[in-house]
N, C-alpha and C positions, 0 to 999 in steps of 0.2 A: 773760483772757476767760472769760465763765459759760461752762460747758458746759451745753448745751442738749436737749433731747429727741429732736433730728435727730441731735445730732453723739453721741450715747446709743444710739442705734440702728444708726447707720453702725461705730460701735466694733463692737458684738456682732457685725455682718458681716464683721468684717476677720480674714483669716485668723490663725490665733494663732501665732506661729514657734515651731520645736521645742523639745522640753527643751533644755537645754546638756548637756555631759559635763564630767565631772571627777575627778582623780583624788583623793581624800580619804582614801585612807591613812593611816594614825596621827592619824586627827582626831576631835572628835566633836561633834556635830552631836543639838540638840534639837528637836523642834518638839510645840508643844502642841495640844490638840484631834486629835489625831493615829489616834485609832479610827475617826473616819469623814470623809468629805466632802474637802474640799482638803488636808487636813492629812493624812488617810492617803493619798492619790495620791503629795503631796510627798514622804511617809517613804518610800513605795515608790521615787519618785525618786531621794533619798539614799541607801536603799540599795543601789541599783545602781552607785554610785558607790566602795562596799565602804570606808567610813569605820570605824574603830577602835571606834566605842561612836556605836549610833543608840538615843537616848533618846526615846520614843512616851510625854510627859506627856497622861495621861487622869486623867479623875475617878472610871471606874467599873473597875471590875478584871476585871469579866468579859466587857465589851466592846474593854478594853485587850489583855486575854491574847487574844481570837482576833484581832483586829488583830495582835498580833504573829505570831500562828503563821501569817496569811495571807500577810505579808512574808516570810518565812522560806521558805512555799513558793511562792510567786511569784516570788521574785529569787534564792533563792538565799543571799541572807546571814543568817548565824549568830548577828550581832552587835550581835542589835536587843534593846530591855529595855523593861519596864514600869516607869515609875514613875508615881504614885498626885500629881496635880494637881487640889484643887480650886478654879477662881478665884473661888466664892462663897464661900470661908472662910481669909481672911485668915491664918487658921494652919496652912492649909493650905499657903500660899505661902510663909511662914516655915520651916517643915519640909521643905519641899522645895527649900530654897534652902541651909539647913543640911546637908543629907543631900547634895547636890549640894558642897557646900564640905570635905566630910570625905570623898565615897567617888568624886564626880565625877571629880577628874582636870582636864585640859585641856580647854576650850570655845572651840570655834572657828565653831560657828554655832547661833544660837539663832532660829528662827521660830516666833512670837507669831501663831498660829493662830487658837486657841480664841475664839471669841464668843457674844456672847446678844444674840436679840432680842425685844424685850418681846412679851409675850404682848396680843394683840387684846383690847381694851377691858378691861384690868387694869392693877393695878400690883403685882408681886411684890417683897417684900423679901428682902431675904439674912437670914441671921441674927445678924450683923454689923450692920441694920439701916440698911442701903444698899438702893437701888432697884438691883434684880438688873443691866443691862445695865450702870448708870454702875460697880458695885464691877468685875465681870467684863472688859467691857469696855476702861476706865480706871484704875481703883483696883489692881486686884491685879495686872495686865498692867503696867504701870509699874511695879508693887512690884518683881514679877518682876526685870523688865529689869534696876535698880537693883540692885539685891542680886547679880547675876550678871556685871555690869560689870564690878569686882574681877578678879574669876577670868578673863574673854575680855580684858583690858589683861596680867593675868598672862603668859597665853599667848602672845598675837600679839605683842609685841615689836616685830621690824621687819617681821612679815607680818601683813597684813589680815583680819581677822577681820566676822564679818556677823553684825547685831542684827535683823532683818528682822518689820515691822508689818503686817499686814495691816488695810488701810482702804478697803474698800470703798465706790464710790458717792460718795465727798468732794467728786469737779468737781460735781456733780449738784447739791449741799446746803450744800458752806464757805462760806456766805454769814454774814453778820453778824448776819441777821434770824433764823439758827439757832439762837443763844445765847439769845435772848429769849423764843421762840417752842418750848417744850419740850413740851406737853401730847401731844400723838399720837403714838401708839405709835410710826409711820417716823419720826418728827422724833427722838426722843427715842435713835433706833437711829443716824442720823446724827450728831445732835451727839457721841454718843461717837467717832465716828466723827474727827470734826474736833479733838476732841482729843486726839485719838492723833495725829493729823498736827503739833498744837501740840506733843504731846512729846516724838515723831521732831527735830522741828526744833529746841529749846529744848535736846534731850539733846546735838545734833550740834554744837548752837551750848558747847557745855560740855567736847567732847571736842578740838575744833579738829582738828588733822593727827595727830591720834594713830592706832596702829593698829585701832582699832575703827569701825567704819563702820554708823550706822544708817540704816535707809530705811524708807519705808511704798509697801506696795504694795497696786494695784488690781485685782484676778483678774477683773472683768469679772462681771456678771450670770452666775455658775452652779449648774450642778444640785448641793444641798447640802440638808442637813439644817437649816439656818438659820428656814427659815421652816416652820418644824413647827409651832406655834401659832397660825399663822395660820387665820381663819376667815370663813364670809361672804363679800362681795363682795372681801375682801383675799385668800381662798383662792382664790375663782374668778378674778383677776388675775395674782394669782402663777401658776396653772396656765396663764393663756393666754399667758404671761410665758415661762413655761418650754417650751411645745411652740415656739412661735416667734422667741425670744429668746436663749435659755439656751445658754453654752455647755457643753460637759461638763465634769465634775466634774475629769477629768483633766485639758484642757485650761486651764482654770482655776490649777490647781496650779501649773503651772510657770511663772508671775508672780514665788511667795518662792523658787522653787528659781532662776531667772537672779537673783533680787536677790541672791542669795546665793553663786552658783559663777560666774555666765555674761558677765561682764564686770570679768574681772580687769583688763584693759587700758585698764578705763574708770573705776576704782575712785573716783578722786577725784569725779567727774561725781554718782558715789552719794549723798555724804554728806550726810543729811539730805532725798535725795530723795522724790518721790512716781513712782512707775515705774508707766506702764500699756503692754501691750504691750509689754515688753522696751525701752522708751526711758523717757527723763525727763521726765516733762509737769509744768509751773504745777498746781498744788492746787487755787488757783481765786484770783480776784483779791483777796479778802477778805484771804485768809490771808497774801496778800505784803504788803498794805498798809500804811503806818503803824499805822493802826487793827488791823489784825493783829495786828501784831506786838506791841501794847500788849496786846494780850490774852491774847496767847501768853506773854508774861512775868509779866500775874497771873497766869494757868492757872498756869505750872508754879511758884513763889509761892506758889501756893494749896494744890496738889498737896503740895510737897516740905512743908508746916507739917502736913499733915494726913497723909502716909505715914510723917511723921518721930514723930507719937504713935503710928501703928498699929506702925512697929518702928524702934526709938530708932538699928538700923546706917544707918538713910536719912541721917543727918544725919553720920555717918561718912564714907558715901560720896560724897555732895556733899562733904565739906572736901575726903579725899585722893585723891577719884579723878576728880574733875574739875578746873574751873577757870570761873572766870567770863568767860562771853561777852564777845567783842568788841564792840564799840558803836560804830557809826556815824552818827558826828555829820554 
């Protein structure tokens, strides 16, 4: 069923249930975009939960270093690191998936934070020479994942491990008419959007019963750094958006931290979900449809031909660390 602008608004009023707890001991645990907005709530989250090694992937080092020293005196642990992620530069993802594969260790949850959204009547390129939201977004966020697979199937064994996507807004925009219809800055911020949902579910559909579990979740309209570019009639929406709508930033956060600690007992329920509110909701009707699903399998097709020239290990890990989807005839 669409999600509609009534049941959009009745969401943002519904009260948000609390963090979960957990004990994450000997584990370690990443999340990117992690110096400001949901991403740093959620690390603060994590580490209160006093995990082995919390890794805060940022792009800038002097907003990363005081994000860390603010964790550090806010919660208490010791155990939190900067490392240097940036997803408009593909070698950036490379380097940090390598440096992660020789000093990382064990990975037992990765949330996929970080976003862009296009700036108000431009179009910015990477220097990669990608439209900045689809490489950041899509392109190196999937690199990401990929590349880091190996190492959380390493670990987890016979215990479950969390890939966790942040996809906000998808009931709102998975429509079909999305794919077509790319010129506007929000359209263009949605469709990435919706194929992060295609390759939550394309990856899930690759990993079957194994121990790694990915989901995309929905943190809800909040107060975040996200719409920093915005200008004009989109700035004075977003403002009247955010005094009447918005949850907080905190509140928000704990969407990737339950997808990730707070329903052990539900873990299968996960796989390949879309989680809003701490439960498991439809994407939207498009995304289940046959017509979806043919689409979701060029997307990821299309994906895996074009990560697999940006780094020749994609086409590695598609042979040994996956397996090809089930089909249902």
């Amino acid at each position: 069923m669409r999600f509609g602008i009534i049941d959009f608004i009745k969401s943002q009023y519904t009260k948000v249930p609390p963090v979960p707890q957990a004990d994450l001991s000997g584990k370690t645990v990443i999340v990117t975009g992690a110096n400001i907005g949901l991403g740093f709530e959620a690390a603060k989250h994590f580490a209160r939960m006093n995990p082995a090694k919390l890794i805060l992937a940022c792009r800038n080092r002097e907003k990363g270093d005081a994000a860390v020293n603010v964790i550090k005196q806010e919660t208490g642990f010791q155990g939190v690191e900067l490392w240097l992620l940036d997803l408009a530069s593909f070698a950036s993802v490379k380097f940090f998936s390598e440096r992660f594969e020789k000093e990382g260790g064990r990975l037992d949850i990765l949330v996929e934070n970080a976003a862009n959204a296009p700036p108000m009547g431009s179009v910015d390129f990477t220097d990669d020479g990608w439209e900045a939201s689809v490489q950041i977004n899509v392109l190196s966020t999937s690199l990401l994942a990929l590349l880091l697979v190996p190492r959380m199937l390493e670990t987890a064994q016979n215990e479950a491990h969390y890939l966790v996507l942040e996809a906000p807004m998808l009931r709102e925009y998975g429509h079909k008419n999305d794919l077509k219809n790319t010129k506007s800055d929000a359209k263009r911020y949605q469709v990435t959007k919706l194929w992060n949902i295609f390759f939550v579910r394309a990856l899930n559909d690759r990993l079957h019963e194994r121990p790694v579990i990915v989901n995309a979740i929905h943190p809800g309209y909040s107060s975040s750094a996200l719409g920093h570019n915005f200008m004009g009639i989109h700035l004075l929406l977003d403002k009247l958006m955010y005094i009447f709508l918005a949850r907080t930033t905190e509140e928000g956060s704990r969407m990737p931290v339950w997808a990730a600690v707070g329903a052990e007992e539900r873990k299968d329920e996960l796989r390949g979900a879309y989680i809003s509110l701490m439960e498991v909701h439809e994407p939207s009707d498009f995304v289940i449809s046959k017509e979806g699903e043919k689409a979701q399998e060029k997307f990821w097709d299309n994906l895996i031909e074009e990560l697999s020239q940006i780094e020749p290990k994609v086409t590695q890990v598609v042979k040994e660390s996956l397996t090809p989807p089930v089909t249902n005839n």
